[in-house]
C-alpha positions in Angstrom: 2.4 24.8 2.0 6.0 24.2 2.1 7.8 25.2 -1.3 9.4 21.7 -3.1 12.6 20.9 -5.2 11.4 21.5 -9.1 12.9 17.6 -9.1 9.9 16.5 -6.5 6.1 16.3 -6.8 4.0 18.5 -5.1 1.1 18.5 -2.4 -1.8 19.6 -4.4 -4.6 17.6 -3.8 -7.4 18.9 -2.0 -9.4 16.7 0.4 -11.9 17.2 -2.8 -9.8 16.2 -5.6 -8.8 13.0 -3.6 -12.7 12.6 -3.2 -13.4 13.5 -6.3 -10.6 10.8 -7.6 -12.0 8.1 -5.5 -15.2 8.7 -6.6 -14.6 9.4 -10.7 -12.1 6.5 -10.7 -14.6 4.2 -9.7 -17.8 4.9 -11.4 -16.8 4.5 -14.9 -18.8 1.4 -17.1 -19.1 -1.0 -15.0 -22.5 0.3 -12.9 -24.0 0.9 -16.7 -23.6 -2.4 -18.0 -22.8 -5.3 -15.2 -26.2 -5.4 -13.9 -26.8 -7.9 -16.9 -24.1 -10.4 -17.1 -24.8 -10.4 -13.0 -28.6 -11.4 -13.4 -27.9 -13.8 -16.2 -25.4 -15.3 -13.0 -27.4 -15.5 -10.4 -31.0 -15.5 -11.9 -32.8 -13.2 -9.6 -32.8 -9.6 -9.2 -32.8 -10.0 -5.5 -29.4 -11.3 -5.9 -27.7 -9.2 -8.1 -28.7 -6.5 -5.9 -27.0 -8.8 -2.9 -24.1 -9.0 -5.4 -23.6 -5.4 -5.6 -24.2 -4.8 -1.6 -21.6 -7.2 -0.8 -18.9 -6.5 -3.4 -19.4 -3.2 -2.6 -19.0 -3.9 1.6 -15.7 -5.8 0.6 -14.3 -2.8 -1.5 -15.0 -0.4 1.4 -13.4 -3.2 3.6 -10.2 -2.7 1.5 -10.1 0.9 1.3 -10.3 1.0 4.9 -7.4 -1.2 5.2 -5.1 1.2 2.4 -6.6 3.9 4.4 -3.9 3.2 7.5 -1.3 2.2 4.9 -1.8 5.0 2.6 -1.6 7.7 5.9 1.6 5.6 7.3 3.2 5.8 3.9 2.3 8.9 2.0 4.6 8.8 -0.8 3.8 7.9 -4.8 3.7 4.5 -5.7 0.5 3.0 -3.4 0.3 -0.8 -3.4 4.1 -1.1 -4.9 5.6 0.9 -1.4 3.3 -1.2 0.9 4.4 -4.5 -0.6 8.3 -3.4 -1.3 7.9 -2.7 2.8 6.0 -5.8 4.2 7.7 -8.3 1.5 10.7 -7.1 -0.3 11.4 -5.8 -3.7 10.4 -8.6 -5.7 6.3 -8.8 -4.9 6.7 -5.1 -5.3 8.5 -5.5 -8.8 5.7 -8.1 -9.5 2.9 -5.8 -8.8 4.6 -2.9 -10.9 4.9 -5.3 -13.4 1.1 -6.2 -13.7 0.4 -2.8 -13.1 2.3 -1.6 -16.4 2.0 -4.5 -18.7 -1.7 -5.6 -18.4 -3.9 -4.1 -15.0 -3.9 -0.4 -14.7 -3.0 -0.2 -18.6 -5.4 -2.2 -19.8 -8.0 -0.7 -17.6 -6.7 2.7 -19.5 -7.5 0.9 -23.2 -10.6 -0.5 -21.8 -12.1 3.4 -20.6 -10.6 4.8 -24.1 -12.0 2.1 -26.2 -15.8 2.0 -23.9 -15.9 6.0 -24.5 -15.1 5.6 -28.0 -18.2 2.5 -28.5 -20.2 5.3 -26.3 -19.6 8.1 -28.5 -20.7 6.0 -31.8 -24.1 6.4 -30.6 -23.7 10.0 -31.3 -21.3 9.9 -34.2 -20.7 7.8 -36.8 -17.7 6.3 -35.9 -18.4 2.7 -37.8 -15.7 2.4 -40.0 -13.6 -0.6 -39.8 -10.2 -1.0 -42.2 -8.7 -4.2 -40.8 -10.0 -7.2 -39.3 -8.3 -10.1 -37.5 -8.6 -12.5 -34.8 -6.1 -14.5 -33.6 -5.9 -17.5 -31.0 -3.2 -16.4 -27.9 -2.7 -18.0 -24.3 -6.0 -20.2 -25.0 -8.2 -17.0 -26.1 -9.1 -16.3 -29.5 -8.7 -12.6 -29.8 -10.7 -10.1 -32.5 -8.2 -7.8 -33.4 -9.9 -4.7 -35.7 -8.4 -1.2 -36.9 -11.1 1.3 -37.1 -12.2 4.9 -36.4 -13.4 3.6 -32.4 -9.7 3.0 -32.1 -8.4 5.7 -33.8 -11.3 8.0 -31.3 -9.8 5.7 -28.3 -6.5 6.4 -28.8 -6.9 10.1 -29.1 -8.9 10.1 -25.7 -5.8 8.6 -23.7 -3.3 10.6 -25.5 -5.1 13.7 -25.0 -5.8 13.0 -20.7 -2.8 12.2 -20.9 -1.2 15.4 -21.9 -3.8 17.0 -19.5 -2.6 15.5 -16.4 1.5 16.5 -18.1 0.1 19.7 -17.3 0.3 19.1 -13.6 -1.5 17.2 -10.8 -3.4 20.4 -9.8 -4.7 20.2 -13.5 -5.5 17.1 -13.5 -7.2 17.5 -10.2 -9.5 20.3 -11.5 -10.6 17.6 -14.5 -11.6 15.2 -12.5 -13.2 17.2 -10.0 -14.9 18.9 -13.2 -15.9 15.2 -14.3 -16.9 13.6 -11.7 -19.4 16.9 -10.8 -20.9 16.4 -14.2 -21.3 12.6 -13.8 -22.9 12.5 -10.1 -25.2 14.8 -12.1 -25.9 12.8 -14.6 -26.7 9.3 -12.6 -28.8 11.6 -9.9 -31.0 12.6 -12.9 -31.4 8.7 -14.1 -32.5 7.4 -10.8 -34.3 10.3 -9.9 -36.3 9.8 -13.8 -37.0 6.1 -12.9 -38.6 6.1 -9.3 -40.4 9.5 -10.2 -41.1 9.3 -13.8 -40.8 5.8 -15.3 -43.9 4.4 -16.9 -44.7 0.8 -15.7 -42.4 1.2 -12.6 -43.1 -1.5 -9.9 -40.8 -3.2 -7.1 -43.0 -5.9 -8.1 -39.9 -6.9 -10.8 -38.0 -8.2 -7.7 -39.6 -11.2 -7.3 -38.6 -12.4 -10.9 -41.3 -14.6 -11.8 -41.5 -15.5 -8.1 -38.3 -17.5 -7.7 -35.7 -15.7 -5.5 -33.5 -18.9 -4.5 -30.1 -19.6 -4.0 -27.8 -20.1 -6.8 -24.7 -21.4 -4.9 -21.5 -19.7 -4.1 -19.9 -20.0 -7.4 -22.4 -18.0 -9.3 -22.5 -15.7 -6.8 -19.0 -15.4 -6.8 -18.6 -15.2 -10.0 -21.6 -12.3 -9.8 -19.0 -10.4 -7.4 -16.2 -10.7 -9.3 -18.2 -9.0 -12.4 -19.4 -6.3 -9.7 -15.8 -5.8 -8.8 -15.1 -4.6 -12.0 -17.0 -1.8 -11.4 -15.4 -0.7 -8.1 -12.6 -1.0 -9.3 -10.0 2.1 -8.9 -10.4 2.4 -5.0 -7.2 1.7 -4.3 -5.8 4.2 -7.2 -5.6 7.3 -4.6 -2.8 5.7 -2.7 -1.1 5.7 -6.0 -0.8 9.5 -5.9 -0.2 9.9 -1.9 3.0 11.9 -2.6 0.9 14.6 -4.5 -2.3 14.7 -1.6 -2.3 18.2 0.8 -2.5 16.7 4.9 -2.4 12.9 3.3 -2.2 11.7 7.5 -5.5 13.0 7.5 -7.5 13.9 3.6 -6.2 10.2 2.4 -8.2 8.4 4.7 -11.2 10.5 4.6 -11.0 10.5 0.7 -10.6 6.8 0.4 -13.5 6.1 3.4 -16.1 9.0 2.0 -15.4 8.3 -1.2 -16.6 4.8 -1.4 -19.1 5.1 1.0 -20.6 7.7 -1.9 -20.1 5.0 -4.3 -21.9 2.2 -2.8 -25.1 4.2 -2.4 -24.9 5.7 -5.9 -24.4 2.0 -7.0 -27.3 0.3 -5.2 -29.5 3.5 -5.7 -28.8 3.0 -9.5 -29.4 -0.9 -9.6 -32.5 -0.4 -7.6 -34.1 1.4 -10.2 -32.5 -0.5 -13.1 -35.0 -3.6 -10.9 -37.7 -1.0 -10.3 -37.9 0.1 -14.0 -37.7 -3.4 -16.0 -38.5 -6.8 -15.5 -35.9 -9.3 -14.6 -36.2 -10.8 -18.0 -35.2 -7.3 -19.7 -32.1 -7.0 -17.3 -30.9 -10.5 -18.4 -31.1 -9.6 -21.9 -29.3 -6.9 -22.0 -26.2 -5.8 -23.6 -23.6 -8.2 -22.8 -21.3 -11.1 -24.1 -24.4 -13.1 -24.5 -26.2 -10.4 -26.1 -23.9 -8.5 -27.4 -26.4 -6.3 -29.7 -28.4 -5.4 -27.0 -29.0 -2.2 -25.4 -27.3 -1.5 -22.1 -29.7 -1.9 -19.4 -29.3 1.7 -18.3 -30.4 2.6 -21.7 -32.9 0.6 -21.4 -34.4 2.2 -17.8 -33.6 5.6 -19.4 -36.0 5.2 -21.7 -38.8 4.1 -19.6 -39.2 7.8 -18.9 -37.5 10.0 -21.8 -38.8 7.4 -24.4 -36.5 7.1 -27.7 -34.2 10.1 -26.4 -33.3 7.7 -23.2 -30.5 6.4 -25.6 -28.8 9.8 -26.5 -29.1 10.7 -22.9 -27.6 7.8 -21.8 -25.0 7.7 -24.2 -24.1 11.3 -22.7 -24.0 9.9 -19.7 -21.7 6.7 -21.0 -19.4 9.5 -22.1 -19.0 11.8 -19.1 -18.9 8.7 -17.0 -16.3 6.8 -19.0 -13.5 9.9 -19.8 -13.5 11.0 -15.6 -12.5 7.5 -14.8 -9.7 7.5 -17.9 -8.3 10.9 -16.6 -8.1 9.5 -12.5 -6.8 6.1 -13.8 -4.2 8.0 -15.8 -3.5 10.8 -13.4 -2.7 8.0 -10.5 -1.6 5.2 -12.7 1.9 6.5 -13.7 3.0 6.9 -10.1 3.7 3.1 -10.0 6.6 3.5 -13.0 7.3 6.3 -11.2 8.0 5.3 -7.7 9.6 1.5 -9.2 12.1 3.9 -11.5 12.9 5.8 -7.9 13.7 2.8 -6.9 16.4 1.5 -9.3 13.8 -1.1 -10.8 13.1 0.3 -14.1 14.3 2.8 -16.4 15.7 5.8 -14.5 14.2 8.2 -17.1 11.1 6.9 -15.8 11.2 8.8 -12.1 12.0 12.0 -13.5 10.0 15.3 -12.6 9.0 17.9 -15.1 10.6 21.1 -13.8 7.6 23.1 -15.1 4.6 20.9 -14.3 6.1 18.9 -11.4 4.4 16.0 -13.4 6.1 12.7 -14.4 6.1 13.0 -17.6 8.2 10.3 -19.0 6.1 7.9 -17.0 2.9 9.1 -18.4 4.2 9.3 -22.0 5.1 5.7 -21.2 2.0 4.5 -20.0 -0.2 6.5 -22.6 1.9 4.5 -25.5 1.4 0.8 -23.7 -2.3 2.0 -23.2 -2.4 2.9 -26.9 -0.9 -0.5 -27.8 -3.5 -2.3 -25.6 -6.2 0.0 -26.9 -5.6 -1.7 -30.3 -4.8 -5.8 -29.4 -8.6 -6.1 -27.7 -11.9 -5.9 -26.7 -13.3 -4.5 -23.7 -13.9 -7.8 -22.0 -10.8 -9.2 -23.0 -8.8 -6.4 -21.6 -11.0 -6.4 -18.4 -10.7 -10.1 -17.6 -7.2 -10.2 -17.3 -7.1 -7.1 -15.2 -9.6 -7.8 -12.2 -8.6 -11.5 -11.4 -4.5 -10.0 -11.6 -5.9 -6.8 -9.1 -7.6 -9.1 -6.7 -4.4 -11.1 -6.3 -2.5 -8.0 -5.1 -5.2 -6.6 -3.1 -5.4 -9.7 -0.9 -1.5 -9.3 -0.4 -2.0 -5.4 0.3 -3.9 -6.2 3.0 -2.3 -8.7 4.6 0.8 -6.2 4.6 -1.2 -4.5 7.8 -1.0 -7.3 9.5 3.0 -8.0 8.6 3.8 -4.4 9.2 2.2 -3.9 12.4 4.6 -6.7 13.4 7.6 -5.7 11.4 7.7 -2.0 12.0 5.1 -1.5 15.3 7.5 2.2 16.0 6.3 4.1 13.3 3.4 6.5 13.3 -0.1 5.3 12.3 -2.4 8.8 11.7 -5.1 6.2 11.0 -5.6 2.5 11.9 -8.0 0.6 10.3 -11.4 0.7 11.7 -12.5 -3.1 12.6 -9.2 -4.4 13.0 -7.8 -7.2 12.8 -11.9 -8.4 11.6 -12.3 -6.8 8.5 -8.8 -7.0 6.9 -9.0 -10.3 7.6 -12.6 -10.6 6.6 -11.3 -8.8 3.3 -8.2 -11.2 2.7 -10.5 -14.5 3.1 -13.2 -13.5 0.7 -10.0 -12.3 -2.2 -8.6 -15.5 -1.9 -12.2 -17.0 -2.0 -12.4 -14.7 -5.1 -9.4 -16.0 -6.8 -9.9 -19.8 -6.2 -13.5 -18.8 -7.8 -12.1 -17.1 -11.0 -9.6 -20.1 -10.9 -12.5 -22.6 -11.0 -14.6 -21.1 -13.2 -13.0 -18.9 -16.1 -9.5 -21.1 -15.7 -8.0 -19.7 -19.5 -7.9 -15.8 -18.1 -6.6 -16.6 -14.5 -4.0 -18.8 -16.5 -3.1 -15.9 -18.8 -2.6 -13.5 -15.7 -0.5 -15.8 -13.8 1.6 -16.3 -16.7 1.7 -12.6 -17.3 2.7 -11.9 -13.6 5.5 -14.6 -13.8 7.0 -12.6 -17.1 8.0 -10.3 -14.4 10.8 -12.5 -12.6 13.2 -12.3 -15.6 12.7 -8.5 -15.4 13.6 -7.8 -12.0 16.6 -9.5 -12.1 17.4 -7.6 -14.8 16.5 -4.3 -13.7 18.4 -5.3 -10.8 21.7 -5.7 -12.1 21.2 -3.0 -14.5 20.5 -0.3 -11.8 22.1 -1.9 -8.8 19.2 -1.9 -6.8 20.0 -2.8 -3.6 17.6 -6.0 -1.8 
């Protein structure tokens, strides 16, 4: 490998750290704890399972489409280049924008603060010292000071000075992590088909009603599914730092998801296999918010009282090797926008040590701090996917625009299924977004008006920096 400037990043990402990125970014929470909210949605477990398959097929969908844009670009920054090249600097700002203030962020609080709830089932970490809620933007938020938060911020702070350390460091975590993880879900659905008492496919026919529901609970279904793929798109983020990107990003983005979606419908299959649609409804979730998890709950259909501690293990493992990816890929965006003369020039400086951006992870562990202390898991989540899924359909439209606007530059991959399945991809995000629109209006409100905080911003970036149109 060709030595770099001490001012660049480096190519050090193996084909199986980017896997292993794809793959640890994505399973985090979400597979341990949707399966509920989804049932209680579309009222069967036939269809939650349909939920998962398709929200899955339309993630896989997208990464193929960042696949030939991550290969024809291969720099830091992911979405933010694509956009700044099909649309101008403005969408890109945008993106950056959402990106810092609220989506990958946010997503960061929402892993710390989820490992910290995890890691209470172990260890007392109960104590609360301030209390508040407060009504915002049409929400009423419950703002609380306690030792989760304290737990939660340490986490980021401490992944956070991991992945200072260097992308190959960081790279060796989460290919540690997501190892220990893939173990650790294996060893649940292999416990429930082989061991669980009372086990019967039987539980799919929930009380012998399997109908239709209509699109937007299915929709809505999808969109809570989403949340749990999310972080596909992350390894694009961190194309300046993957060995061979023409050829490991696309194979990381494609294999990696195509491991996800079978460890995701293996692991809901046994969640219906173990417990009775009833149990899955009832499950932890807004509407029941004491409840167990429903993986705790499957757990324990074959290790009995010790499911919980087992689980919670799992919770743990699960939850810290998406925090370190999302952090690891996350601060390229400040990154490749302060390159750019659209944000703080501090920002796109290299460590000469490390080859890390430091300032832009400092930044984005303090923001993620921040955000780890103004909300709840949900609250931070809600704002984040419908924000994403705005972006994404605009990512993948830029195939389209570029294959027009710059049809002379090299392509090492090109989207398998083209132009069907981008387009495919595009129709059902919009469809997506219309849905959230519809049906939770208050948080797709709240992210629009977030995004639109951005305009100012640009401009004045702009003039401050000079950065050209």
């Amino acid at each position: 490998m060709k030595e770099e400037p001490n001012h660049q990043l480096v190519r050090s990402l193996t084909l199986t750290d980017s896997t292993a990125l794809v793959v640890g970014k994505v399973i985090g929470t979400g597979i341990f704890l949707k399966a509920a909210i989804m049932t209680q949605q579309v009222q069967t477990p036939g269809l939650m399972l349909a939920a998962w398959a398709a929200a899955g097929l339309l993630s896989l969908a997208g990464a193929l489409s960042y696949a030939e844009l991550g290969a024809m670009f291969p720099r830091a920054g992911g979405e933010y280049i694509y956009l700044r090249a099909a649309y101008g600097r403005l969408p890109a700002f945008l993106y950056g924008w959402m990106q810092i203030a609220v989506a990958q962020t946010g997503i960061i609080a929402a892993l710390g603060i989820g490992c910290a709830t995890f890691l209470s089932a172990l260890f007392p970490l109960k104590r609360i010292w301030i209390s508040h809620t407060f009504h915002l933007l049409g929400h009423d938020f419950s703002w609380q000071l306690g030792s989760q938060q304290i737990v939660a911020i340490a986490l980021i702070l401490f992944f956070s000075a991991i992945n200072c350390g260097g992308v190959a460091l960081g790279g060796r975590t989460q290919t540690f992590l997501t190892a220990a993880k893939i173990g650790g879900i294996v060893a649940i659905v292999v416990g429930v088909f082989f061991f669980s008492s009372g086990g019967t496919w039987k539980n799919l026919a929930a009380n012998g009603q399997s109908h239709w529901v209509g699109l937007k609970p299915f929709g809505a279904a999808m969109l809570a599914a989403l949340w749990a793929y999310n972080g596909w798109n992350n390894l694009p983020m961190a194309a300046g730092e993957v060995r061979d990107p023409d050829r490991n990003l696309p194979r990381a983005l494609i294999g990696g998801m195509l491991v996800v979606l079978t460890v995701y419908l293996l692991v809901s299959a046994a969640y219906v296999y173990a417990l009775p649609a009833e149990q899955i409804v009832t499950s932890n979730s807004t509407a029941y918010p004491s409840a167990l998890p429903v993986a705790t709950k499957a757990a324990q259909t074959f290790l009995g009282p010790q499911g919980s501690k087992f689980i919670s293990i799992i919770f743990i493992l699960s939850t810290v090797g998406a925090l370190n990816g999302g952090i690891l890929t996350a601060a390229r965006v400040p990154y490749a926008m302060a390159r750019d003369g659209l944000l703080y020039s501090q920002l796109g400086e290299v460590n000469e040590t490390s080859h890390a951006p430091v300032r832009a992870i400092a930044m984005q562990a303090v923001w993620a701090c921040v955000l780890a202390l103004s909300g709840t898991f949900d609250q931070l989540t809600d704002f984040a996917v419908f924000a994403l899924w705005l972006f994404f359909a605009l990512t993948t439209a830029a195939v389209f625009v570029l294959r027009r606007k710059m049809p002379g530059v090299p392509r090492p991959y090109r989207t398998i299924g083209y132009p069907v399945l981008p387009l495919v991809f595009i129709l059902v995000a919009v469809w997506l977004v219309v849905n959230t629109l519809l049906t939770n209006p208050r948080s797709a409100g709240a992210g629009l008006a977030l995004i639109a905080l951005g305009v100012p911003l640009y401009y004045y970036f702009r003039r401050r920096y000079r950065a050209p149109e």
